[in-house]
C-alpha positions in Angstrom: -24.3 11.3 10.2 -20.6 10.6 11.1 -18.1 10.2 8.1 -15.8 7.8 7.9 -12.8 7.2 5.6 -11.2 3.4 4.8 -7.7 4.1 6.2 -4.3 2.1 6.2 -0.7 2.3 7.6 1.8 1.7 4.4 5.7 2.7 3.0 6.1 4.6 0.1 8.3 2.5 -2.7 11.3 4.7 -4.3 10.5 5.7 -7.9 12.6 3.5 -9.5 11.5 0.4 -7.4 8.0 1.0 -8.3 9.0 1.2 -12.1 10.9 -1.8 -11.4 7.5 -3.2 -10.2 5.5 -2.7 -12.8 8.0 -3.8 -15.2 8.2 -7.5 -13.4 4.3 -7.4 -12.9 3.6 -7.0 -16.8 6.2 -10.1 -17.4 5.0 -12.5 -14.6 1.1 -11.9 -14.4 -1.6 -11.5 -17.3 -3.4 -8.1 -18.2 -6.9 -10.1 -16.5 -5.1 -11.0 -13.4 -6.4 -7.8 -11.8 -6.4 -4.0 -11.7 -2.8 -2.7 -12.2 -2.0 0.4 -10.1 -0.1 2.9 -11.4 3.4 3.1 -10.1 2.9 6.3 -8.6 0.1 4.9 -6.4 2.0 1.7 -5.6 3.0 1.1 -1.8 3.1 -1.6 0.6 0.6 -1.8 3.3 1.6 -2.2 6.8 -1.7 -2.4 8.6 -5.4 -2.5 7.3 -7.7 -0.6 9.4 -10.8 -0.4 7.7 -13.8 2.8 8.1 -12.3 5.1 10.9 -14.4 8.1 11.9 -13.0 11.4 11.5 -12.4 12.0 14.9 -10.3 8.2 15.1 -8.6 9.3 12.2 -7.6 13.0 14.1 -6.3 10.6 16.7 -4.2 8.1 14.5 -2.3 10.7 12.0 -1.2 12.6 15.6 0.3 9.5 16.8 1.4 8.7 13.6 3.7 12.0 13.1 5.4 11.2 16.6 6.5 7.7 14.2 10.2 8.0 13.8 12.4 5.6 12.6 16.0 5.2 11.1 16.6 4.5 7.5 16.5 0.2 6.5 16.4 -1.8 3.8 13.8 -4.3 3.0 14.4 -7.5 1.1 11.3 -9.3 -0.6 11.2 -13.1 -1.5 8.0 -13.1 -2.8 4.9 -12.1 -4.2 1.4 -12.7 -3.7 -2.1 -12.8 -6.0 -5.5 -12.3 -4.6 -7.7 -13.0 -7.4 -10.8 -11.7 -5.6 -10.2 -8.3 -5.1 -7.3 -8.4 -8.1 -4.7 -7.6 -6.6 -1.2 -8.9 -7.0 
């Protein structure tokens, strides 16, 4: 039986931006709007890509350690709520 993991690309957030996060998220968006992650977990995904087998996933974090890229900054204008899966 071949295993397979649920895999994504994301960026880390700073510490203090993900503190920052779940400060706003507690002001703007009831306890029942969904599961809140902790701020060490939070992150912002890049690309879904769903069950990969072990051997795809061999393949993906090699090309994935060639990634390089300079430093950037990233300005946000907005947020988002999925209500079905809870997430904000």
């Amino acid at each position: 039986m071949l295993s397979t993991r649920r895999l994504f690309f994301a960026l880390s957030l700073p510490d203090a931006l993900a503190q920052t996060l779940v400060q706003w998220r507690a002001q703007h968006f009831a306890p029942e709007a969904g599961r809140p992650v902790a701020a060490a977990n939070m992150h912002m995904t890049l690309a879904f890509l769903g069950e990969v087998s072990e051997q795809k996933e061999r393949a993906l974090r090699l090309l994935a350690d060639r990634i390089r890229q300079p430093a950037f900054q990233l300005h946000l204008n907005d947020a988002g709520q999925w209500p079905r899966p809870g997430v904000v």
